[in-house]
SETI-308197 format. One record per atom (N, C-alpha, C, O): residue number from 1; atom name; residue in three letters; x, y, z. Coordinates in Angstrom, 2 decimals. Layout:
   num   atomo   residuo         x         y         z
   NUM      CA       ALA         X         Y         Z
...
//
This chain:
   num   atomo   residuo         x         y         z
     1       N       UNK      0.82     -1.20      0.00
     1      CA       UNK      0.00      0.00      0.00
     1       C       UNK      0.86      1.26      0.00
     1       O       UNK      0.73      2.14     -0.85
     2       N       UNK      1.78      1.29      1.04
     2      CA       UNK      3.03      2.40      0.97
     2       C       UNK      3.72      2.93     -0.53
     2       O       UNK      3.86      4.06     -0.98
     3       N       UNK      4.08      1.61     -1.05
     3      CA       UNK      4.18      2.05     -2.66
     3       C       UNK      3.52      2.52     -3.50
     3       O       UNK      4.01      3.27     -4.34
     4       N       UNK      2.04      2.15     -3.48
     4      CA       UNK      0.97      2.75     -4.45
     4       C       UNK      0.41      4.09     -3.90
     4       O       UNK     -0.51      4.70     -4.43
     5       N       UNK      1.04      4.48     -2.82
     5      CA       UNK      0.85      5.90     -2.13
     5       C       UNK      1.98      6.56     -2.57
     5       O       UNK      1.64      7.67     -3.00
     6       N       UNK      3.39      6.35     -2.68
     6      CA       UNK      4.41      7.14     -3.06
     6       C       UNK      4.14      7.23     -4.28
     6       O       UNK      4.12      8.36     -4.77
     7       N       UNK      3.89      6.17     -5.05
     7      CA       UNK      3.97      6.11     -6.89
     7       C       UNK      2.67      7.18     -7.10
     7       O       UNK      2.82      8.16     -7.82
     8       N       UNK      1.59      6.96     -6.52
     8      CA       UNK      0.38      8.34     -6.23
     8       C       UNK      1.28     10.03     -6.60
     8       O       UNK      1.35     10.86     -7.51
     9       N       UNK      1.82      9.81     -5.25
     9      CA       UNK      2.25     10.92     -4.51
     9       C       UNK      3.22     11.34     -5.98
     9       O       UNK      3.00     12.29     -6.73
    10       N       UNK      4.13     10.51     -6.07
    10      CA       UNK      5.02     10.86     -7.58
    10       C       UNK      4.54     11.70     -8.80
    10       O       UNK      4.90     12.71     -9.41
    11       N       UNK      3.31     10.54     -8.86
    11      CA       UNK      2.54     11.09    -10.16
    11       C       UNK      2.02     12.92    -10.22
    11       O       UNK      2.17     13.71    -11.16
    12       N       UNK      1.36     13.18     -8.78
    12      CA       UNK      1.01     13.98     -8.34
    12       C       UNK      1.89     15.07     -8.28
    12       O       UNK      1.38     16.16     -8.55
    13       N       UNK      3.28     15.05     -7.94
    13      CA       UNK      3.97     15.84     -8.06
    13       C       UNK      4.75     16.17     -9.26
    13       O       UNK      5.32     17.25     -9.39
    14       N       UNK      4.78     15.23    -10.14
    14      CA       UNK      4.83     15.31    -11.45
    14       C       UNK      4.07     15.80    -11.94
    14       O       UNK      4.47     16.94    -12.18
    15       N       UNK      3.39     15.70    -12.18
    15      CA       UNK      1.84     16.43    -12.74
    15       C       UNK      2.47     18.21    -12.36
    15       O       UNK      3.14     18.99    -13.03
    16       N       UNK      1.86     18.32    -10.98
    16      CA       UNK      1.77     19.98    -10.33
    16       C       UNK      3.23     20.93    -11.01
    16       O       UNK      3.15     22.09    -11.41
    17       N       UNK      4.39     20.15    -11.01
    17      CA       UNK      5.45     20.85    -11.61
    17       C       UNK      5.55     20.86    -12.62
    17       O       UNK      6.57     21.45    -12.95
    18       N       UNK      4.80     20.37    -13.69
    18      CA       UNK      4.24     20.05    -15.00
    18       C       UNK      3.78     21.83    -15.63
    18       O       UNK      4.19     22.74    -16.35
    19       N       UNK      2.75     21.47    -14.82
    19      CA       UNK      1.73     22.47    -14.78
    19       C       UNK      2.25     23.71    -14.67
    19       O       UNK      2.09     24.45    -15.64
    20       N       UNK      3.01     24.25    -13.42
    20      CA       UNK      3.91     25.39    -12.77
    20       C       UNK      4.85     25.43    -13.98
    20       O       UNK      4.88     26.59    -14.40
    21       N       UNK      5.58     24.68    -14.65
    21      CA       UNK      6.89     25.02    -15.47
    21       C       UNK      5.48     25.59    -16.87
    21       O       UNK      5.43     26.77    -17.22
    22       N       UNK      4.83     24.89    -17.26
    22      CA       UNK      3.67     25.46    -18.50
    22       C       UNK      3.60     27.12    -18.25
    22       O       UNK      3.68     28.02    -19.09
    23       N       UNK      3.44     27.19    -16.89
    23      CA       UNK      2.92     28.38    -16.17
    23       C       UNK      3.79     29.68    -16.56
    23       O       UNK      3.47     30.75    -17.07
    24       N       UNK      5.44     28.94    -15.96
    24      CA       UNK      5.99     30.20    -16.27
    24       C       UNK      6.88     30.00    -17.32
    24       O       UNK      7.93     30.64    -17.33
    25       N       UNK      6.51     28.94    -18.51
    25      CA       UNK      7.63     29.41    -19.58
    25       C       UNK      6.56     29.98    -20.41
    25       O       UNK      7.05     30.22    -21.51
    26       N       UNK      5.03     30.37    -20.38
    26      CA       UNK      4.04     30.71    -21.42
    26       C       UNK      4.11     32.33    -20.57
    26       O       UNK      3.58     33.22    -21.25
    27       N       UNK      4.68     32.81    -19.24
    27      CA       UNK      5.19     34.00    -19.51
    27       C       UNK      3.50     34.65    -18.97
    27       O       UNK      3.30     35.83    -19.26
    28       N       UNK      2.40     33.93    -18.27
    28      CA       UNK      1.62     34.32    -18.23
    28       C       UNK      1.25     34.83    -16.56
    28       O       UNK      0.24     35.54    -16.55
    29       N       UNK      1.74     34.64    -15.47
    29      CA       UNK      2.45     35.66    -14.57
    29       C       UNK      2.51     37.00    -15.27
    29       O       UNK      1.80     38.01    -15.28
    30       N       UNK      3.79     36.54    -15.95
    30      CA       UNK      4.29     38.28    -15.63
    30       C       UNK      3.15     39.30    -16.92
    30       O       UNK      3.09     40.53    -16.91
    31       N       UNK      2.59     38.62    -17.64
    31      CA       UNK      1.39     39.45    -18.26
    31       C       UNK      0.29     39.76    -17.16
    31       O       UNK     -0.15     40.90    -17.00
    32       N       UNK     -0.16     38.54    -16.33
    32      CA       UNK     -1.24     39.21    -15.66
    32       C       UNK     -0.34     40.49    -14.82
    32       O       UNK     -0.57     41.57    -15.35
    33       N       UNK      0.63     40.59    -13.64
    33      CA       UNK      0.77     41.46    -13.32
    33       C       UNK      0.99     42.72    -14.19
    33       O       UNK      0.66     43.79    -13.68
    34       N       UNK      1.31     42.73    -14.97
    34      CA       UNK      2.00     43.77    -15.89
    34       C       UNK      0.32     44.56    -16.53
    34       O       UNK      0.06     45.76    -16.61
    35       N       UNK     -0.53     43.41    -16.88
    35      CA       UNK     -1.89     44.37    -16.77
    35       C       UNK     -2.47     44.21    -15.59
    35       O       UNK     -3.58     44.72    -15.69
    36       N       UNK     -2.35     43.86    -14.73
    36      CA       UNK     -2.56     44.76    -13.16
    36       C       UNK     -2.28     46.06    -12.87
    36       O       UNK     -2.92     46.84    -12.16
    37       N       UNK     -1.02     46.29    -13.63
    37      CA       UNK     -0.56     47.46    -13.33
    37       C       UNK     -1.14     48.08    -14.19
    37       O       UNK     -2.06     48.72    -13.66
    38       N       UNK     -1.08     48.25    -15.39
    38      CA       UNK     -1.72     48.98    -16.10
    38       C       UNK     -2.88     49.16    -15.88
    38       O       UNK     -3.35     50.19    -16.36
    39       N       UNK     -3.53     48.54    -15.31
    39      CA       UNK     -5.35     48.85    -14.70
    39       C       UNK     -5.12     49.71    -13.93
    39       O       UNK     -5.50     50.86    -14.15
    40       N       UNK     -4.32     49.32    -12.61
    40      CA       UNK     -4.07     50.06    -11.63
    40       C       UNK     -3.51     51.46    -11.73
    40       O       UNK     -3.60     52.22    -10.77
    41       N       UNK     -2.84     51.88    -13.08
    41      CA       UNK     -2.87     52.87    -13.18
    41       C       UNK     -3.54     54.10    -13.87
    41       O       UNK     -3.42     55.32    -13.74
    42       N       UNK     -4.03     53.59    -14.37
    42      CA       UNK     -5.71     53.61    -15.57
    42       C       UNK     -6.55     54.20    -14.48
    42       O       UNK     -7.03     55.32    -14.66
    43       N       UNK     -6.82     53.37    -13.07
    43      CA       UNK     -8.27     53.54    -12.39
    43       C       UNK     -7.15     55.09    -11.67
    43       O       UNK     -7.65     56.15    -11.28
    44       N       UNK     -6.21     54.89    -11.68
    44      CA       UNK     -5.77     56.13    -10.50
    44       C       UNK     -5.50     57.16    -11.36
    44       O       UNK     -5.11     58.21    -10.85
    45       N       UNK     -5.59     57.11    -12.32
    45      CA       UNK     -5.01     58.72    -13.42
    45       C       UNK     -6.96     59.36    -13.50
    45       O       UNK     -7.43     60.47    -13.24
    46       N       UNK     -7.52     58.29    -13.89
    46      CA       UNK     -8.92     58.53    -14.32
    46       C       UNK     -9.66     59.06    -12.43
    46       O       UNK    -10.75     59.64    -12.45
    47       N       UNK     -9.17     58.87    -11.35
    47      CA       UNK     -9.48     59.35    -10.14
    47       C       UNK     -9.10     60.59    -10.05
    47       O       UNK     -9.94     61.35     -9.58
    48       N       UNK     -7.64     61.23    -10.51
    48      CA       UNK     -7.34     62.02    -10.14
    48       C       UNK     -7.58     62.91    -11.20
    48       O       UNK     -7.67     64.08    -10.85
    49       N       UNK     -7.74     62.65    -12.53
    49      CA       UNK     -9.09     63.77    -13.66
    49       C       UNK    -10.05     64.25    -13.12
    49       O       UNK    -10.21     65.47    -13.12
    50       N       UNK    -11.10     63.26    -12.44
    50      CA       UNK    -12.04     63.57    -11.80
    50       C       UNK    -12.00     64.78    -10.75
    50       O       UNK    -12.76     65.75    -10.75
    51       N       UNK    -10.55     64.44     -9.54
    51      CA       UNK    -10.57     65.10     -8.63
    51       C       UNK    -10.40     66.38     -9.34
    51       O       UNK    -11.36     67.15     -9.40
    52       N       UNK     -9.02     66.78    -10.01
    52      CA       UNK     -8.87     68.28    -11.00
    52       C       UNK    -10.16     68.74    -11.29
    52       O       UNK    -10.62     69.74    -10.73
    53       N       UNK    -10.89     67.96    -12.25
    53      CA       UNK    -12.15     68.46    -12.75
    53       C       UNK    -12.82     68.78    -11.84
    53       O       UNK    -13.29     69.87    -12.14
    54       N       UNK    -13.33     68.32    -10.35
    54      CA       UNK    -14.10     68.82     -9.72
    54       C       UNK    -13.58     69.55     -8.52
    54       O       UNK    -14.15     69.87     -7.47
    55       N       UNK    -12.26     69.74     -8.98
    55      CA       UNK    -11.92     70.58     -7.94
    55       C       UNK    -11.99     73.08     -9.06
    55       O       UNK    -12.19     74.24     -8.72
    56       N       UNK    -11.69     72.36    -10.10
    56      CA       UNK    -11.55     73.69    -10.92
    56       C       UNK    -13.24     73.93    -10.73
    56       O       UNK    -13.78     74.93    -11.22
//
């Protein structure tokens, strides 16, 4: 039973680092943050138009 739990466990971790290496050689991390930021700076330029505008 111990073996068909490690050979499990193997597969399983094979698999997940599988997945994680897909993850970051398709480079798709650093796109989501990178339009994070760009949102994030989008919603704060378009806040502070507002504020100018309703402050003139």
């Amino acid at each position: 039973m111990t073996t068909k739990k490690n050979t499990l466990a193997r597969k399983w971790k094979r698999e997940y680092y599988k997945m994680i290496d897909g993850i970051v050689r398709s480079h798709s991390l650093q796109k989501f943050f990178v339009r994070s930021l760009y949102l994030i700076c989008f919603i704060a330029s378009v806040i502070f138009a507002t504020l100018l505008y309703l402050n003139s």
